[in-house]
C-alpha positions in Angstrom: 44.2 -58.6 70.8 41.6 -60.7 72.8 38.2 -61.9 73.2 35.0 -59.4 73.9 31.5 -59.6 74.0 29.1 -58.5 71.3 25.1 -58.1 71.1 23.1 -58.8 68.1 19.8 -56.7 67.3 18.0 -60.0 68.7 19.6 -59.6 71.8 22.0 -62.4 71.2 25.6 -62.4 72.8 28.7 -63.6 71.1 32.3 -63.1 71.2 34.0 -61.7 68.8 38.5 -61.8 68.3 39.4 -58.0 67.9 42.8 -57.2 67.0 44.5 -53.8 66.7 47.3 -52.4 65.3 50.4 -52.4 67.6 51.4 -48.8 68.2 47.8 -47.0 67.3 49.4 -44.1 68.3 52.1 -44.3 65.8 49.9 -46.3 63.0 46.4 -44.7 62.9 43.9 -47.5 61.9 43.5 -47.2 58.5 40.1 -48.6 58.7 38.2 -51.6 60.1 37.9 -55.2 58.5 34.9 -57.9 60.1 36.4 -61.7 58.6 33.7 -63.7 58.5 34.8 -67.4 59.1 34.7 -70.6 57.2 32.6 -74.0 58.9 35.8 -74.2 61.1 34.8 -71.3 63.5 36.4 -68.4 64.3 40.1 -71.0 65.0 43.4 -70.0 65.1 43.7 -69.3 61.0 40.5 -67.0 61.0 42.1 -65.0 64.2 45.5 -65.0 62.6 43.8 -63.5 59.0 43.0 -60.8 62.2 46.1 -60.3 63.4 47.8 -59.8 59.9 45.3 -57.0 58.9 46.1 -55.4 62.1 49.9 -56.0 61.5 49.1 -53.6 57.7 46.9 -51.0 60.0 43.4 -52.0 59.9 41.3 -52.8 63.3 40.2 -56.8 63.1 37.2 -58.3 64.3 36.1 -61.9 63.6 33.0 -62.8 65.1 32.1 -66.3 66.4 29.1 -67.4 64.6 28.7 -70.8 66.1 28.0 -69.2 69.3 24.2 -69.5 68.3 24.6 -73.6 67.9 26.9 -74.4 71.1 28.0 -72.3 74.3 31.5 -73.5 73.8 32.9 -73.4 70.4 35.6 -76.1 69.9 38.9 -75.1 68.3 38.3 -77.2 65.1 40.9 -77.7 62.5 41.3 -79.3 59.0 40.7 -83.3 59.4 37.5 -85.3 58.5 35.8 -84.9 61.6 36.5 -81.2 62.0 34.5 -80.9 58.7 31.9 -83.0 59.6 31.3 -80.7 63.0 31.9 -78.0 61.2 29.2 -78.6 58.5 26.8 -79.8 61.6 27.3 -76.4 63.7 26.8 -74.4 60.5 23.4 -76.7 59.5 22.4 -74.8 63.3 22.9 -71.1 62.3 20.3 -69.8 60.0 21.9 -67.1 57.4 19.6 -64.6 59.4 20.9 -64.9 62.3 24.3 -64.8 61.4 24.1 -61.9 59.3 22.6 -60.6 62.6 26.0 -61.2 64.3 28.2 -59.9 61.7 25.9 -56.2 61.4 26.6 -56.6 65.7 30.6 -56.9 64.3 30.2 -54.0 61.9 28.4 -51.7 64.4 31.1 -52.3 67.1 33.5 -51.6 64.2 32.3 -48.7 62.6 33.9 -45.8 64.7 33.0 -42.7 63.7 34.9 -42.1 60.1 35.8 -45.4 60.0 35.3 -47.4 56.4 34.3 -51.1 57.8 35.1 -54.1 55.1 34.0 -57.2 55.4 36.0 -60.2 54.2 34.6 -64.0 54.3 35.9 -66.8 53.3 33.8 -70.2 52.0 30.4 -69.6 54.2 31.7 -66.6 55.0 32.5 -65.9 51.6 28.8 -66.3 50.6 27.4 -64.4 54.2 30.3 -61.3 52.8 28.6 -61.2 49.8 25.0 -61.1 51.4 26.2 -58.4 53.6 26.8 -56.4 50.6 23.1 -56.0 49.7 21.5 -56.4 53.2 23.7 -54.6 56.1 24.0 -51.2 56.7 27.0 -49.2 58.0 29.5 -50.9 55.3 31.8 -50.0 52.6 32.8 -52.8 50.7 33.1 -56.4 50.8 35.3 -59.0 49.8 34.5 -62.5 49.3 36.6 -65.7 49.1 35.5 -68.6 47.6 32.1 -68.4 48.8 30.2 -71.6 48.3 26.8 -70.2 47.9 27.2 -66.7 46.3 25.8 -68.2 43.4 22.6 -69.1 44.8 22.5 -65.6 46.1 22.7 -63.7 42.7 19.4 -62.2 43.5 21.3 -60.4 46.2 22.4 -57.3 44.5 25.2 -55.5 46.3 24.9 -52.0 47.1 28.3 -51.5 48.3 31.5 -52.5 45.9 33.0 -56.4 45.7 36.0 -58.1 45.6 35.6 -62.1 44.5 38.1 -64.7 44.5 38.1 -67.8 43.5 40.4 -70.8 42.6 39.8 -72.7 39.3 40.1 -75.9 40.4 37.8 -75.7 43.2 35.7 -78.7 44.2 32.7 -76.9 45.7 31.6 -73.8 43.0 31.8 -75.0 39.4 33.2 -72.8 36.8 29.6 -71.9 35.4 28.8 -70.6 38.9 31.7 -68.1 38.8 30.2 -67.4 34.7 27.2 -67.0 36.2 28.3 -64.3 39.4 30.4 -62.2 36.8 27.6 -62.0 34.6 24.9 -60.9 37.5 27.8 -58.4 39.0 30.0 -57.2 35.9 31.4 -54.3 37.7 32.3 -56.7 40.8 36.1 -57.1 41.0 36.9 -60.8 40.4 39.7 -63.4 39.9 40.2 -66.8 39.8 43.5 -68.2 41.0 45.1 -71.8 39.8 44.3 -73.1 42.9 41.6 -75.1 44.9 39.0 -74.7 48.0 40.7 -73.0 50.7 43.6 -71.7 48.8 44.1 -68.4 51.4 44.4 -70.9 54.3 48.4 -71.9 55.5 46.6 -74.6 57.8 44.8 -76.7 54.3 46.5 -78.8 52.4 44.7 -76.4 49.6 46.9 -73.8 50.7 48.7 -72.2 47.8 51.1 -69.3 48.4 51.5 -67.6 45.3 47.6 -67.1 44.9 47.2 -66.0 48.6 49.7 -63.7 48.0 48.3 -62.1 45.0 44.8 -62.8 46.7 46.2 -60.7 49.6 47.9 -58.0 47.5 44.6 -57.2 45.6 42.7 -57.2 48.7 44.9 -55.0 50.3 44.8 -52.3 46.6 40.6 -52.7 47.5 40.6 -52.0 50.6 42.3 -48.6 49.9 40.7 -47.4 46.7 36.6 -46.9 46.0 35.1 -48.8 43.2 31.2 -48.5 42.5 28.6 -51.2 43.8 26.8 -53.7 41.1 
């Protein structure tokens, strides 16, 4: 697992964190997964969601999408003004130009007979769910806790979706998550009794028992097909 360098369609470079399974030559890949990261950059949590797909089988590749704003991305964590440079790098990356960095992930994924997932959490969540309709090269897509996926429900998805979300999350209202299940009925989606950031061990949000089932569900998608919206 380690660093390497990427080139969007634009002729952008970023890094990316790529991690493998151990042994490949006793664990074949069962596929490849692009995590998309929250406004906290590609940090330890978003590399460690890497490393524990790679642990079940699957190649890992989170690219660094604040590359664009700054040529060296702190390592931001949870506090207040992590958030607030966080939501300041993120106001300098267009949804464009990102989504031209995670097709650059997917390409550099998508090995010949090799199924390439997305999975995003908060922005990345919503930039998952946008991938869906827009990229090309991918198989399905799963979303957590996307803040914006309901202001994207003229995005139809042409590949299948996975949604979660918690139920007492601060940042998409319950008539948001109405609203996406009603635009996406066949979507795969399930709301947790949990909060923003539910997935992630470094949040105070974190809540085990719904990452786990979050995590077990992802896992039964990621190895089954289910039709697009």
């Amino acid at each position: 697992m380690g660093w390497t360098d990427l080139r969007a369609a634009d002729g952008h470079v970023l890094r990316a964190w790529v991690a493998r399974p151990a042994d490949p030559g006793a664990l074949q890949p069962q596929g490849a997964i692009v995590v998309l990261q929250e406004i906290f950059g590609a940090n330890s949590h978003i590399r460690s969601v890497c490393e524990r797909w790679a642990s079940r089988g699957w190649v890992a590749i989170a690219p660094s999408l604040f590359d664009r704003a700054v040529p060296t991305v702190p390592e931001l964590g949870y506090g207040p003004e992590d958030i607030a440079r966080g939501r300041e790098l993120k106001a300098q990356v267009s949804e464009e130009q990102a989504l031209l960095d995670v097709q650059a992930a997917i390409d550099h994924a998508a090995a010949p007979g090799t199924a390439v997932t997305v999975i995003g959490f908060c922005w990345g969540g919503t930039l998952a769910w946008l991938a869906a309709a827009r990229l090309e090269r991918l198989h399905a897509a799963v979303a957590y806790y996307g803040t914006n996926i309901a202001g994207h429900l003229q995005a139809v998805p042409r590949v299948p979706v996975l949604l979660h979300f918690g139920e007492h999350d601060a940042h998409i209202l319950p008539e948001h998550v109405r609203q996406i299940a009603a635009a996406c009925p066949q979507a795969e989606l399930h709301v947790y009794p949990a909060g923003h950031g539910f997935n992630c061990d470094a949040r105070a949000a974190f809540h085990a028992p719904s990452a786990e089932l979050a995590a077990a569900r992802t896992e039964q998608f990621l190895t089954r097909s289910a039709p697009p919206c």
